[in-house]
Structure formats: C-alpha cells, structure tokens
VOPAGU-2260 file (C-alpha; in pm, 1 decimal, decimal comma):
REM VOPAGU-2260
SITE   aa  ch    i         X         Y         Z
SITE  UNK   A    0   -7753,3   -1340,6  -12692,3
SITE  UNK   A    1   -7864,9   -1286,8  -13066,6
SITE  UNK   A    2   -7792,7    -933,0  -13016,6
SITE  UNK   A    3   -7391,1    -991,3  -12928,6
SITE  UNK   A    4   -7310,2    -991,4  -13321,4
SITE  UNK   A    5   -7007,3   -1141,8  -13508,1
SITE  UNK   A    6   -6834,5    -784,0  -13497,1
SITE  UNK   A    7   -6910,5    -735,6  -13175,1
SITE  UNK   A    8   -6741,4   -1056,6  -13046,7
SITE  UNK   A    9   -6448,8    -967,4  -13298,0
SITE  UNK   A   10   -6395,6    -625,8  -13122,0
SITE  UNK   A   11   -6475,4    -742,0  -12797,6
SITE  UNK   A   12   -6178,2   -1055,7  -12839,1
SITE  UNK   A   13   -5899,6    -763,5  -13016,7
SITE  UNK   A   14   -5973,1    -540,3  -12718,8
SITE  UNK   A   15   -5901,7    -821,8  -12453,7
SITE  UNK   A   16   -5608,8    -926,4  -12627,5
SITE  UNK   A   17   -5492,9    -549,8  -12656,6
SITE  UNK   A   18   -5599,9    -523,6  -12246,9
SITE  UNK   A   19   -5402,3    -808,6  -12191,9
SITE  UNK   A   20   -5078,5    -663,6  -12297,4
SITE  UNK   A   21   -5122,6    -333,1  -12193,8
SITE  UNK   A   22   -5287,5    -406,6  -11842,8
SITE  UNK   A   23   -4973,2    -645,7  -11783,1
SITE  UNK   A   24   -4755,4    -306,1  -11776,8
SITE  UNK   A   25   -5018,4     -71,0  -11596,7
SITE  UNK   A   26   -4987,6    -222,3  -11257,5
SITE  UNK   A   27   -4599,7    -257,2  -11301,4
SITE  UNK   A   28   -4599,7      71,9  -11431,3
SITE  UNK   A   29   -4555,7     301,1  -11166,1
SITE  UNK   A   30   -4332,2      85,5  -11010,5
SITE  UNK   A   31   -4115,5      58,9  -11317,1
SITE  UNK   A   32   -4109,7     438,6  -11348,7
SITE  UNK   A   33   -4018,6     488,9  -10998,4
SITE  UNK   A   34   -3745,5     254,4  -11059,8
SITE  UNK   A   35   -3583,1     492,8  -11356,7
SITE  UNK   A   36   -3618,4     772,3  -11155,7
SITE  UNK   A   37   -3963,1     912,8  -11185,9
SITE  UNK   A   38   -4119,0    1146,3  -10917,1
SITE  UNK   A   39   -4482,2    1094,8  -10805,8
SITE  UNK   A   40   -4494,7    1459,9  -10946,4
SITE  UNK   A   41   -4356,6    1367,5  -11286,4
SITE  UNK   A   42   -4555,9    1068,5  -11301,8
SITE  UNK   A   43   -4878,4    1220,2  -11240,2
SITE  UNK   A   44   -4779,1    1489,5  -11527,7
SITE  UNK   A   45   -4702,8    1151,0  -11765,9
SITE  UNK   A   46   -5008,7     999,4  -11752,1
SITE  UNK   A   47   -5223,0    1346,3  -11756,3
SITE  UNK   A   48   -5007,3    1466,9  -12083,3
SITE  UNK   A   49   -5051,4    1097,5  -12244,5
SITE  UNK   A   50   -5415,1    1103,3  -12139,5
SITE  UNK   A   51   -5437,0    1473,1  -12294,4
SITE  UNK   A   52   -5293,8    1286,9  -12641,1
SITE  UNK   A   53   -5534,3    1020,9  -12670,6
SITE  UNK   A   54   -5832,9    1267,3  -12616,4
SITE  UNK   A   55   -5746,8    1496,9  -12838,3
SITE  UNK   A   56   -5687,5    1242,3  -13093,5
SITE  UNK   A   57   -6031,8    1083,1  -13007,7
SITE  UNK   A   58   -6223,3    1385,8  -13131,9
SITE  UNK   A   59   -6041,6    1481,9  -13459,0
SITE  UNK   A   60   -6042,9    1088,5  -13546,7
SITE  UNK   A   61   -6386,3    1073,3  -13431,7
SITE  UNK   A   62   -6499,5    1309,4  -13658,9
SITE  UNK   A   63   -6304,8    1197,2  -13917,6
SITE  UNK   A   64   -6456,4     885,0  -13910,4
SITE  UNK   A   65   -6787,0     999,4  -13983,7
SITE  UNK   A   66   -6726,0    1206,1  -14242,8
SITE  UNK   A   67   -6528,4     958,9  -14445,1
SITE  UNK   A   68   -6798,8     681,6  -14302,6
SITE  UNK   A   69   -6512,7     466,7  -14229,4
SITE  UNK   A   70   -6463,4     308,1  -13896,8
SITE  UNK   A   71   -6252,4       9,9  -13922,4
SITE  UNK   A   72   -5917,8     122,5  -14084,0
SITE  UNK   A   73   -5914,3     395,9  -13789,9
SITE  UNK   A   74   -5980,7      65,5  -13534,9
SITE  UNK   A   75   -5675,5    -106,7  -13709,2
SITE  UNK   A   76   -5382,5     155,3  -13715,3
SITE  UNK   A   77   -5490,6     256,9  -13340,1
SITE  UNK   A   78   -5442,9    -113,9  -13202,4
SITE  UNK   A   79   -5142,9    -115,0  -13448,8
SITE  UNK   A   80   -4998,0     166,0  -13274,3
SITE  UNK   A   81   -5070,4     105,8  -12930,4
SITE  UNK   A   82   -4862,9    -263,6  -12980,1
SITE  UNK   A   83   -4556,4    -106,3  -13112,4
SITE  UNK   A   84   -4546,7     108,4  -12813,0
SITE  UNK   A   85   -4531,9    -138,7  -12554,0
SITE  UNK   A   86   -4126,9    -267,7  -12698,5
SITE  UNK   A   87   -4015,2     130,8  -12673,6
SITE  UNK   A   88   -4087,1     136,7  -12319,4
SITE  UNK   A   89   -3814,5     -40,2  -12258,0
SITE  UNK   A   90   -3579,0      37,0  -12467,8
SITE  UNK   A   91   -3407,9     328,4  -12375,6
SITE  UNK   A   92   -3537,3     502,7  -12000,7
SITE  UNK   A   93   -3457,2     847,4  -12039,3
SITE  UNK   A   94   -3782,3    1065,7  -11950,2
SITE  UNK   A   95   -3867,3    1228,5  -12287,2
SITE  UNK   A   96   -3828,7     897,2  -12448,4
SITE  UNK   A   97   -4061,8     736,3  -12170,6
SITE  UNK   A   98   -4337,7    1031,2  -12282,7
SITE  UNK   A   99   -4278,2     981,2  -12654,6
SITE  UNK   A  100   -4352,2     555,5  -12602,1
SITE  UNK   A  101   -4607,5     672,3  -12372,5
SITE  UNK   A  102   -4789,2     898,7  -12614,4
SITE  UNK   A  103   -4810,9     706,2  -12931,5
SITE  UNK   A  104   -4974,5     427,9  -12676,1
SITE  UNK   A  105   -5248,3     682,4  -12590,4
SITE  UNK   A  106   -5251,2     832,0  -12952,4
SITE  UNK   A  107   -5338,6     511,1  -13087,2
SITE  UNK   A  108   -5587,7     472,8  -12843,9
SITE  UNK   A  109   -5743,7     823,0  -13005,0
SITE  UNK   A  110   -5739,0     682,1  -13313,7
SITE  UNK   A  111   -5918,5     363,1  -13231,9
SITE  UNK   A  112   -6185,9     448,0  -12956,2
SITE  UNK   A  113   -6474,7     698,4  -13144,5
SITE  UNK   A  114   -6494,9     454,4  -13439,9
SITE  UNK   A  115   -6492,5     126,8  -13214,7
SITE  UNK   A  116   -6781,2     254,6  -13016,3
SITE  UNK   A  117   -6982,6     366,5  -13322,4
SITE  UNK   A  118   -6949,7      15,9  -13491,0
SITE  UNK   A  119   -7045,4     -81,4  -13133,2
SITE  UNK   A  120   -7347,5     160,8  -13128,1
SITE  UNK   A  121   -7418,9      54,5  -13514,5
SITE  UNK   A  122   -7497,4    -298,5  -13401,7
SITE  UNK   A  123   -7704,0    -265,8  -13132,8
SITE  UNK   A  124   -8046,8     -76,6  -13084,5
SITE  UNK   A  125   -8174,5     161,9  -12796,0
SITE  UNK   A  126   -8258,0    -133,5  -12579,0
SITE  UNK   A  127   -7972,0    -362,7  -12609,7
SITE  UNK   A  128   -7704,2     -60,6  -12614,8
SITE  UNK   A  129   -7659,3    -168,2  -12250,3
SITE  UNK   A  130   -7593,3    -508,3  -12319,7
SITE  UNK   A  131   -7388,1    -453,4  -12539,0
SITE  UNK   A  132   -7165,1    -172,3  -12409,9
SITE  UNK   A  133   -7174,9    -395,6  -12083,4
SITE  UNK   A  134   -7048,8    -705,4  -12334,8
SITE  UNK   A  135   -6767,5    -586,3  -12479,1
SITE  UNK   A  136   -6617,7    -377,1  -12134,7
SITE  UNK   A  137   -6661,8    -735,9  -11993,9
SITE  UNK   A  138   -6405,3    -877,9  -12222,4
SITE  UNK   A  139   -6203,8    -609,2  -12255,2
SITE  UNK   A  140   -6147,9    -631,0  -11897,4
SITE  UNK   A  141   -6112,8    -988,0  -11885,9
SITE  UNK   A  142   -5808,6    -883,2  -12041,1
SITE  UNK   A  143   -5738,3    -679,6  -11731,5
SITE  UNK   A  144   -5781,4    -986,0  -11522,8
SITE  UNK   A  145   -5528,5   -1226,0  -11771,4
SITE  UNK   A  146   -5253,2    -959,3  -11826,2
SITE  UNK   A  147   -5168,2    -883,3  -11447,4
SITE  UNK   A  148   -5204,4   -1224,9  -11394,5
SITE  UNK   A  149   -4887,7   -1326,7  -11631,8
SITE  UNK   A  150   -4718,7   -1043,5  -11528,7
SITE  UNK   A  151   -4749,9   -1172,1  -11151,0
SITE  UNK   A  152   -4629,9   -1512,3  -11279,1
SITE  UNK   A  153   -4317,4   -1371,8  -11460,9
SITE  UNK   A  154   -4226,7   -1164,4  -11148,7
SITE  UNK   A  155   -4234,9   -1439,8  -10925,7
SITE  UNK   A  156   -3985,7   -1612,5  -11131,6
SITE  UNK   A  157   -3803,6   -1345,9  -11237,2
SITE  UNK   A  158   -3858,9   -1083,4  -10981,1
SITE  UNK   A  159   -3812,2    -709,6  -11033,7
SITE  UNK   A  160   -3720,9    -771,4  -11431,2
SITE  UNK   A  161   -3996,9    -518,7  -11582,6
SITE  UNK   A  162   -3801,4    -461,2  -11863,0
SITE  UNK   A  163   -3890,1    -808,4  -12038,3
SITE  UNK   A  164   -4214,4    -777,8  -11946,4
SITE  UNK   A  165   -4278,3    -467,9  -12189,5
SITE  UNK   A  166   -4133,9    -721,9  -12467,8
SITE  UNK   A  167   -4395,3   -1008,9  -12370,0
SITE  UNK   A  168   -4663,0    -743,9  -12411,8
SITE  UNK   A  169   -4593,5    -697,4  -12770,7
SITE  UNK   A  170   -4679,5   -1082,9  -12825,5
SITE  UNK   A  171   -5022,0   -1044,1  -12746,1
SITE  UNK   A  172   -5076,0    -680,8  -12889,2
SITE  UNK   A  173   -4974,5    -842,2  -13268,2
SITE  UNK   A  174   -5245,8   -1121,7  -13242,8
SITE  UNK   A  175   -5522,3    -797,7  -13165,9
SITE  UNK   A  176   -5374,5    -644,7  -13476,5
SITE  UNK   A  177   -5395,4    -976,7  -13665,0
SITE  UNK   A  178   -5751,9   -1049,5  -13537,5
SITE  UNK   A  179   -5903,3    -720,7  -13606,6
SITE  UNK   A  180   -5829,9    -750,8  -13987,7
SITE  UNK   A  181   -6174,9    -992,8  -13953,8
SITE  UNK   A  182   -6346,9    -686,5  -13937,4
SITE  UNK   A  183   -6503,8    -516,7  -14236,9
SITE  UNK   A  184   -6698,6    -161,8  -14276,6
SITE  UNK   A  185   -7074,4    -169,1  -14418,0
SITE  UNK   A  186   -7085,7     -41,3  -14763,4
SITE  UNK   A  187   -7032,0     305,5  -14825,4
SITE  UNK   A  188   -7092,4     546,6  -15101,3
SITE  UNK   A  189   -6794,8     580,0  -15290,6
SITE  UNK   A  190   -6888,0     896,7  -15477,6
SITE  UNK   A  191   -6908,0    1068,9  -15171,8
SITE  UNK   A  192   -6796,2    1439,2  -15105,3
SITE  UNK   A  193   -6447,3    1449,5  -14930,7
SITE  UNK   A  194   -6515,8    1737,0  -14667,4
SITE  UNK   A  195   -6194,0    1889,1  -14499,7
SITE  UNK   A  196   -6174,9    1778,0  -14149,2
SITE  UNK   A  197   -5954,1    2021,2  -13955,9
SITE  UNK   A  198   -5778,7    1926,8  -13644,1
SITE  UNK   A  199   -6002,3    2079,1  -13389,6
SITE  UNK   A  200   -6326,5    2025,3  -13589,5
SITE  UNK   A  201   -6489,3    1826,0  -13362,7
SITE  UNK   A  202   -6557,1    2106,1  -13083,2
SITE  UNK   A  203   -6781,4    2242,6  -13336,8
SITE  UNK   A  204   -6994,5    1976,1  -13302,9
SITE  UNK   A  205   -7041,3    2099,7  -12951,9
SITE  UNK   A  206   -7266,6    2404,7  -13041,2
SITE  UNK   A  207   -7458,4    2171,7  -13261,8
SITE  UNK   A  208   -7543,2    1885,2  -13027,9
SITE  UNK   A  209   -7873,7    1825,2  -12834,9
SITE  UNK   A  210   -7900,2    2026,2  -12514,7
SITE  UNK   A  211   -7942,3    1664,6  -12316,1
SITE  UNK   A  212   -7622,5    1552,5  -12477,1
SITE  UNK   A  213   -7424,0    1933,2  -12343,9
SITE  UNK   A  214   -7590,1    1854,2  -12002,1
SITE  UNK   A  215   -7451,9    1511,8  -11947,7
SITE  UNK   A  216   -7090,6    1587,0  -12067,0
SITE  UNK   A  217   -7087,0    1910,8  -11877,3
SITE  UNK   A  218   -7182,6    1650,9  -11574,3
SITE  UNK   A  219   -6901,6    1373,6  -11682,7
SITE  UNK   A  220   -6653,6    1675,6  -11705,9
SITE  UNK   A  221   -6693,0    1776,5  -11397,2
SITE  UNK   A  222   -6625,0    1430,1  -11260,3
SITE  UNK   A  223   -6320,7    1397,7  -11502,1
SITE  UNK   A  224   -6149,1    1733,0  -11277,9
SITE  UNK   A  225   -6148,0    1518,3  -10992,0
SITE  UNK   A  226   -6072,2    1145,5  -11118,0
SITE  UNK   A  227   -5691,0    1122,9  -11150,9
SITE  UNK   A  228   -5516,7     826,9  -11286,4
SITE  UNK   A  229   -5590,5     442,4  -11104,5
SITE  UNK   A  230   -5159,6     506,1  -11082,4
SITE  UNK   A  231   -5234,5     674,4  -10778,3
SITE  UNK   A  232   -5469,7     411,9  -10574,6
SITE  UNK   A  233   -5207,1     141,9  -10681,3
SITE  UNK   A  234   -4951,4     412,3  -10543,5
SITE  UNK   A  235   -5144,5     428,4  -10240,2
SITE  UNK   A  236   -5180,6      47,6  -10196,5
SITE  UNK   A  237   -4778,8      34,2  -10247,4
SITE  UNK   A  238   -4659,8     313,7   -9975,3
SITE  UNK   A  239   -4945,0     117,3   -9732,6
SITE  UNK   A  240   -4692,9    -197,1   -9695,7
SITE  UNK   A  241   -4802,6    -390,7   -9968,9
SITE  UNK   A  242   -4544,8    -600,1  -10157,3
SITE  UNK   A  243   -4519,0    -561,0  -10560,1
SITE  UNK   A  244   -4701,9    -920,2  -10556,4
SITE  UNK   A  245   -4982,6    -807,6  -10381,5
SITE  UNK   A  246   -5037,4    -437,4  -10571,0
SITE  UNK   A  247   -5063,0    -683,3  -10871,5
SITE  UNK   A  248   -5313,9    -894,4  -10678,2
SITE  UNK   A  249   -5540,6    -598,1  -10556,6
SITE  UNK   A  250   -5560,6    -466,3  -10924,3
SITE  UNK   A  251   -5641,6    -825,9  -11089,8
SITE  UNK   A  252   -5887,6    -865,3  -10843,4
SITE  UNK   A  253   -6035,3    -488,3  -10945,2
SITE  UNK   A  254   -6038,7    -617,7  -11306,3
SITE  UNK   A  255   -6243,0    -933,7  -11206,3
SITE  UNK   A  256   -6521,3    -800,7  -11037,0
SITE  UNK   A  257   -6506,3    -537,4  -11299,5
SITE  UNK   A  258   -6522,2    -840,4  -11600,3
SITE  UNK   A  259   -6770,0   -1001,8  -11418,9
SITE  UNK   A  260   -7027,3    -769,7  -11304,6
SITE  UNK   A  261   -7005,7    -521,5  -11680,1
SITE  UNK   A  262   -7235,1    -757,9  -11860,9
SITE  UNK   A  263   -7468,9    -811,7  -11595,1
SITE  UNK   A  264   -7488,6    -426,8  -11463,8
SITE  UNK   A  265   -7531,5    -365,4  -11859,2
SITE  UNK   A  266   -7813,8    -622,7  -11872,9
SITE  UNK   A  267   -7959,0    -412,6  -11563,4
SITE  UNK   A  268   -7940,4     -59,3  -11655,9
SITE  UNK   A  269   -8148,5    -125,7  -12023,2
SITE  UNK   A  270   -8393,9    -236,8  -11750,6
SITE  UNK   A  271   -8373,4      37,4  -11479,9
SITE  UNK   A  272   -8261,6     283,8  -11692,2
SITE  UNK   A  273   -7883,7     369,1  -11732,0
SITE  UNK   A  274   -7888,9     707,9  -11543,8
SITE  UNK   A  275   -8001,1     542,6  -11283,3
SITE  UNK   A  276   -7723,2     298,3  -11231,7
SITE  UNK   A  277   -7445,8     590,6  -11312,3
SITE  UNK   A  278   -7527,5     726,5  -10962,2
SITE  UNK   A  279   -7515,1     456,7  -10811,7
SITE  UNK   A  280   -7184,3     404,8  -10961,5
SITE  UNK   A  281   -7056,0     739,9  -10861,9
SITE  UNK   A  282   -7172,3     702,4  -10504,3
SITE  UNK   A  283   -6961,3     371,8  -10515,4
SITE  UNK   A  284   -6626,7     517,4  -10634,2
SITE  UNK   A  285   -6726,3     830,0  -10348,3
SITE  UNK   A  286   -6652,2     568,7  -10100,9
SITE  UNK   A  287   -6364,8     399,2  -10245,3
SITE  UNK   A  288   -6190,1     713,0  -10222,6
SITE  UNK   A  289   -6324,0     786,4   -9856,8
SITE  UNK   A  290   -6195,1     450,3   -9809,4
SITE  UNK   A  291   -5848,8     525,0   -9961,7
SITE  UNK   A  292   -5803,4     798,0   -9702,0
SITE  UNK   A  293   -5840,7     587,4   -9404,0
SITE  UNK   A  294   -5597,5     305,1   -9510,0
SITE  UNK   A  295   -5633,5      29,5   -9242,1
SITE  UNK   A  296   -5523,7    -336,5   -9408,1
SITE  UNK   A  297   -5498,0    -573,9   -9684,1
SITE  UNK   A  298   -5855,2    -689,0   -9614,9
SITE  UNK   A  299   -5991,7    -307,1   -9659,0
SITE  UNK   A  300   -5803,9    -256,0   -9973,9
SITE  UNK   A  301   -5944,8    -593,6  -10143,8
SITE  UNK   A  302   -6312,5    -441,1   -9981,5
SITE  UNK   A  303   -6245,9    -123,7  -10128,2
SITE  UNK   A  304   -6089,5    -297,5  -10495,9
SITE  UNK   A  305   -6431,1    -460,7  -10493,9
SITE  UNK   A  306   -6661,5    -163,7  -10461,8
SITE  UNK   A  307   -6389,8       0,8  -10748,0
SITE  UNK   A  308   -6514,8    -260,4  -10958,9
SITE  UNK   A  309   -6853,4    -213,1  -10913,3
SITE  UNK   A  310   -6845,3     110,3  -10973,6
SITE  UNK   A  311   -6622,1     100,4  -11315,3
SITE  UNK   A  312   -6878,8    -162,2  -11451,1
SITE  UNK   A  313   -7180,1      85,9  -11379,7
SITE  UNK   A  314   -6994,9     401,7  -11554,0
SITE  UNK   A  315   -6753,0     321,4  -11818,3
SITE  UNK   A  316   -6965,6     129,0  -12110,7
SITE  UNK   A  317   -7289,7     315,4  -11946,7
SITE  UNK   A  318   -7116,8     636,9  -12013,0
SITE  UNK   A  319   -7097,8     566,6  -12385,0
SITE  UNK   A  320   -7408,1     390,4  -12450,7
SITE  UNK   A  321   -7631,7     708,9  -12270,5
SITE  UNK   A  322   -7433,3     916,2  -12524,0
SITE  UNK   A  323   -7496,0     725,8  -12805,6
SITE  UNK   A  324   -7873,2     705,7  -12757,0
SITE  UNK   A  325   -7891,8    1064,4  -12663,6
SITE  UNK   A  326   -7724,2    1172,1  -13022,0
SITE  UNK   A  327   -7789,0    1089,9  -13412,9
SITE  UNK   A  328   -7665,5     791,9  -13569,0
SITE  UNK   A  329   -7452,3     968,9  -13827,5
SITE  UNK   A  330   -7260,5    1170,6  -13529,7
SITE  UNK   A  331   -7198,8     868,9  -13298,9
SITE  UNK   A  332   -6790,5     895,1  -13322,1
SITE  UNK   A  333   -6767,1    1226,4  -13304,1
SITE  UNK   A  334   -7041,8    1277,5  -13034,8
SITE  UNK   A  335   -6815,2    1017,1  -12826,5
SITE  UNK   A  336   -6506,0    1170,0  -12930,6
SITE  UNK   A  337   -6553,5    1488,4  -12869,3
SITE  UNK   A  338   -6660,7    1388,5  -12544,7
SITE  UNK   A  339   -6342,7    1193,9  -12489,4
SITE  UNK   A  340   -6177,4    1478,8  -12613,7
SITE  UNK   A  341   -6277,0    1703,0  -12332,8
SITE  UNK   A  342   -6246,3    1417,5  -12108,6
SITE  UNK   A  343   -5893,0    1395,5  -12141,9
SITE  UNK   A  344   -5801,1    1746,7  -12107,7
SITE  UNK   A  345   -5959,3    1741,1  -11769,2
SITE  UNK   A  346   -5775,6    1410,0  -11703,1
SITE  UNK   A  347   -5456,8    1585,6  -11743,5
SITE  UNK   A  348   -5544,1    1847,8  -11504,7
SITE  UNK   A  349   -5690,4    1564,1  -11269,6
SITE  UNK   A  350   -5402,4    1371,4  -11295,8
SITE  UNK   A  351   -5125,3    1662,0  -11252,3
SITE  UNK   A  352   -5355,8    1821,5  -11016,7
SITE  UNK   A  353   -5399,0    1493,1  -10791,6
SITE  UNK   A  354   -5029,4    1406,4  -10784,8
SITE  UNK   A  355   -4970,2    1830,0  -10655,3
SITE  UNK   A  356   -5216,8    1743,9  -10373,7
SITE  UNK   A  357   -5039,8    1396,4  -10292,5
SITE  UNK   A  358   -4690,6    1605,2  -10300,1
SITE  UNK   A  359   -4762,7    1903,3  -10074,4
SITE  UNK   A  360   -5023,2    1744,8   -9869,5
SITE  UNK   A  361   -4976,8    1369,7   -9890,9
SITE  UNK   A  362   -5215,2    1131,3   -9984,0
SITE  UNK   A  363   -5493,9    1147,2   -9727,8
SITE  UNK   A  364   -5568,1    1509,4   -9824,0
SITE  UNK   A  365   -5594,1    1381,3  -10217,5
SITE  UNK   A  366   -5845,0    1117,2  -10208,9
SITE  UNK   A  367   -6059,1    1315,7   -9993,1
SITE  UNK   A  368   -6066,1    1594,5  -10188,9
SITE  UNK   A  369   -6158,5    1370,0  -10506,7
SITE  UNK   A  370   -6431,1    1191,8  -10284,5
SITE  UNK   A  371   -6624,4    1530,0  -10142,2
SITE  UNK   A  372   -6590,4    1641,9  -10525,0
SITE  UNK   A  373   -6773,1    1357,1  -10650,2
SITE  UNK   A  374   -7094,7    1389,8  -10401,3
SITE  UNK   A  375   -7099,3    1750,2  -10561,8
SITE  UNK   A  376   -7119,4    1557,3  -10904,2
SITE  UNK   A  377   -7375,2    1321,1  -10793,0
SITE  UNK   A  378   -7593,6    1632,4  -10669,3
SITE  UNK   A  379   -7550,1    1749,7  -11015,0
SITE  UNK   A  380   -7698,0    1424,9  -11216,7
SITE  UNK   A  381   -7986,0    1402,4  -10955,0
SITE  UNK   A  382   -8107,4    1756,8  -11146,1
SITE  UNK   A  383   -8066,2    1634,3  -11480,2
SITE  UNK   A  384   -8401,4    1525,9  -11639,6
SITE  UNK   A  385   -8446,2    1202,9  -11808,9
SITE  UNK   A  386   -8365,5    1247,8  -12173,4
SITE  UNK   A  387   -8690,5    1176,4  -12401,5
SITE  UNK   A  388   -8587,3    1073,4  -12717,1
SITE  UNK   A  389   -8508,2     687,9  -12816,4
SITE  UNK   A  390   -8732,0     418,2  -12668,5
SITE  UNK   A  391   -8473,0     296,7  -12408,9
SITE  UNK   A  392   -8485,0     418,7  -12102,0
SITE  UNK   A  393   -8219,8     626,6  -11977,5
C-alpha cells in the first residue's frame, strides 16, 4: 500500500466527505424536483445543462492548471463551491433558481476535477495508476454508500422533509473544505511566464494530442451520447412500485458494490491491462439497461444495481488512468479536462435526449435504445489497438 500516498489519502477522505453530502441529495433529488413541480422533460434538461457547466469548466480549468502549474487552489475553491450549493437548493424552488444552485454545484466540480486527477496521476506511476485511480473512486464512493444512508435515516423519521436535508449536506461539505487545506502543491518556478489561457483553450489541445489519446475519447464520446443521467434508472425504479425508502436502498446498495469492488477491479486491470476490463465494463452496464427495460421485481432491480456497480468500478477511475498514461505528464489536467469537457456536452444531449425518448415513447423504448448503442461502442474499442507507450499495460 506504499504507493497510496499522504495526498492521495487526503483527496481520497475530502472527496468522500464531499460524496457524502452531495450523494445524500442525488437519490432524493428527483423526487424533490418532482415535488416543486419539475417534468421528467425539464429534469432531464437540468441535469444535461448542469452537466454541460461542469465540463466546460473542466477543460478551461484544466488547462489552466497546467499552465500556472498549480493544482491545489483550483481543488479548494471547486469543493468550496460545490458546499455552498447544497443550502441554495432549498432555499427558494422556483426553476431558474433550482438551475442557478444546480450549476455552481457542477461548476465547482469543473474547477476541481482536471487538477485532482493530475495530483492523482502525479503520485502514482504507469503501473500503480490503476491502484490508485481504483483507491480513491473507492472512497469517494464510500461516500455514496454513507450519504444515502443518513438521508434514509432522516426520512424515516421525518418523512418527505427534503428540504432539511439540503441543509445537513452543507455540514459535511465544510469539513471537505476544511480537510483539503492539508494539501500542498510541489514547488513551482516562480519566475515563470504567465501565458493567457482563453476560455476555450483547451480544444486546442485536441489537434495536438497523441492519435491513441483522439481514438479513445472519440470511443468514450460516443458512449457519453447514449449514457443519460443515473436520475433516470432511479426514475425507473420509482414509477416500478418502489417506495422512496427503497429507491434510496437500491442506490446505496449501487454505491457499495461500487466502493467495494473500485480498488480491487483497479488492482486487476494494472494486471490484465485496463482496456481490457473497460469492455467488460461496458458489456456490464449493456445489460443493466436491457435489464431496465424488462422491469420484473425488487429482486431484479437489486440484481441489476449490482451489475451497475460492477460496471462503474471497471470504467470511471479506469477511464482516467488509460488517459493519463496515454498523454505527457505536463498535459495531464488538460488532457482529462478536455476530455471531460467533451464529455459533458454529450451528457447534455444524452441526458435531454434520454428524457425526449422516456416522454414520447416511455421508458422501455429509452433504455433499450441506450443498451443496443452501447454494443455498437463495445464493437468500436474491440478495433482499437493497444496503446504502446508507458510500461503499463493498457
């Protein structure tokens, strides 16, 4: 465990605190917005334009980051951010307000993510970037697992106040602000040239980056059309007869297999390679959303909340860690954000697009549509050829 550094336990304990207060409003969430008077329509346009934010953001801060060579202020002001969002949730319920809340949530997340991962990808090497990766998505979603988990205490006492909860979530956002002031950014050279970073610099780096790097993203894209917000399988869960308790339930047990099995699928793919278990992933959430269409019974949703987890521990931190070994050192935020960047635009279309589908068609007509879409994908990454630099395998 030598190579789980004192920065990376400090970033992996201030993102599960900050999972733990924001994961206690995502299962509640859609509920909450139904509750004000939100459409599935507008709520599938809320989380694709608040998903558009934070990507966006990702690139331009990415890049910013490494050309000032700072990471941890950016890590700082985007926890800071996303905490002070979760209080304005609740205070006033009128729809632009509820995007406004909702977008400095995401932008903070913008702010934060490139320069997090590259402090990740700064402490590990080509081998361990697995572990690693796998290491800190573990905790962060151990977070996933604790802040459901109060919320589904509170509600049982205090059923259907969601208000309150979006104040409780602040508590635990502060102490991921407090804690990440631990960190501290290697030593840089003071006297060095301040370039101009315009907004939408980062695309640039898109002609400039290796063809293997253009391939995969073009690949995770394509993926990124088709996979809509997780609002929409706790959506699913909730029109299928299950009670607010057990949506909660489903989605804490998602975030436990997912906690559990990140470090260990990490551990695996530095052995097996990590394209290799990315299929696999892919071919797991392919059946989740098969699954989704037939909707039987609270049995097949746990079945099919356990093969989600599976699959989000063999794709999220595996993601990141192929595109950090794929790129240079000195472009590992912006590589990332850029890519998140991209990402996010096509999450916005997902996520608008998915909740159109669910509207005119219904639900069964969605998930299929997302699942045949992502065996296209996985034809894709079957032609892509083993990157050859670094000496992990890949």
């Amino acid at each position: 465990m030598k190579y789980i550094t004192r920065t990376v336990w400090i970033l992996s304990v201030v993102s599960l605190l900050t999972d733990t207060a924001s994961e206690m409003l995502y299962p509640i969430m859609p509920i909450y917005l139904k509750t004000i008077g939100f459409s599935i329509v507008l709520i599938g346009i809320l989380e694709g334009v608040a998903e558009a934010t934070a990507g966006l953001s990702k690139g331009y801060f990415g890049k910013l980051s490494d050309s000032s060579s700072r990471r941890v202020p950016f890590v700082q002001i985007g926890y800071a951010f996303s905490t002070i969002s979760k209080p304005m949730m609740a205070i006033f319920t009128f729809p632009l307000w509820i995007f406004f809340a909702r977008t400095i949530d995401r932008f903070g997340k913008g702010i934060r993510t490139g320069a997090r991962d590259a402090i990740l990808s700064d402490e590990a090497t080509p081998e361990t970037k697995g572990k690693v990766f796998g290491f800190h998505r573990s905790m962060d979603t151990l977070g996933a697992v604790i802040g459901p988990s109060l919320a589904l205490l509170y509600l049982y006492f205090y059923p259907q106040d969601y208000k309150t909860l979006f104040f409780i979530a602040f508590i635990p956002g502060l102490f991921a602000v407090l804690s990440s002031f631990y960190l501290k950014d290697k030593k840089v050279n003071e006297n060095k040239q301040k370039v101009k970073t315009p907004f939408f610099s980062f695309l640039k780096y898109w002609k400039a980056s290796p063809t293997d790097y253009r391939k995969l993203v073009v690949g995770l894209l394509i993926f990124t059309l088709f996979n809509s917000s997780d609002v929409f399988l706790l959506l699913q869960a909730k029109q299928s007869g299950l009670d607010d308790t057990m949506v909660i339930g489903v989605y804490i047990f998602y975030n436990l297999i997912y906690a559990l099995f990140a470090f260990p699928v990490g551990i695996l793919a530095d052995n097996v390679g990590l394209k290799t278990i990315f299929i696999i992933g892919l071919a797991l959430f392919a059946i989740v959303y098969f699954g989704m269409s037939v909707n039987i019974n609270i049995y097949f949703f746990f079945g099919l909340f356990f093969l989600y987890g599976i699959y989000a521990s063999a794709t999220e931190g595996i993601s990141k860690a192929w595109i950090s070994n794929i790129t240079d050192k000195k472009d590992t935020a912006t590589a990332i954000g850029t890519f998140s960047g991209l990402q996010s635009i096509c999450t916005m279309l997902a996520s608008s697009l998915t909740g159109l589908i669910w509207f005119q068609f219904g639900a069964t007509t969605a998930f299929i549509t997302t699942a045949t879409a992502t065996l296209i994908v996985i034809a894709y990454f079957l032609t892509i050829p083993k990157p050859t630099n670094g000496t992990a395998k890949i």
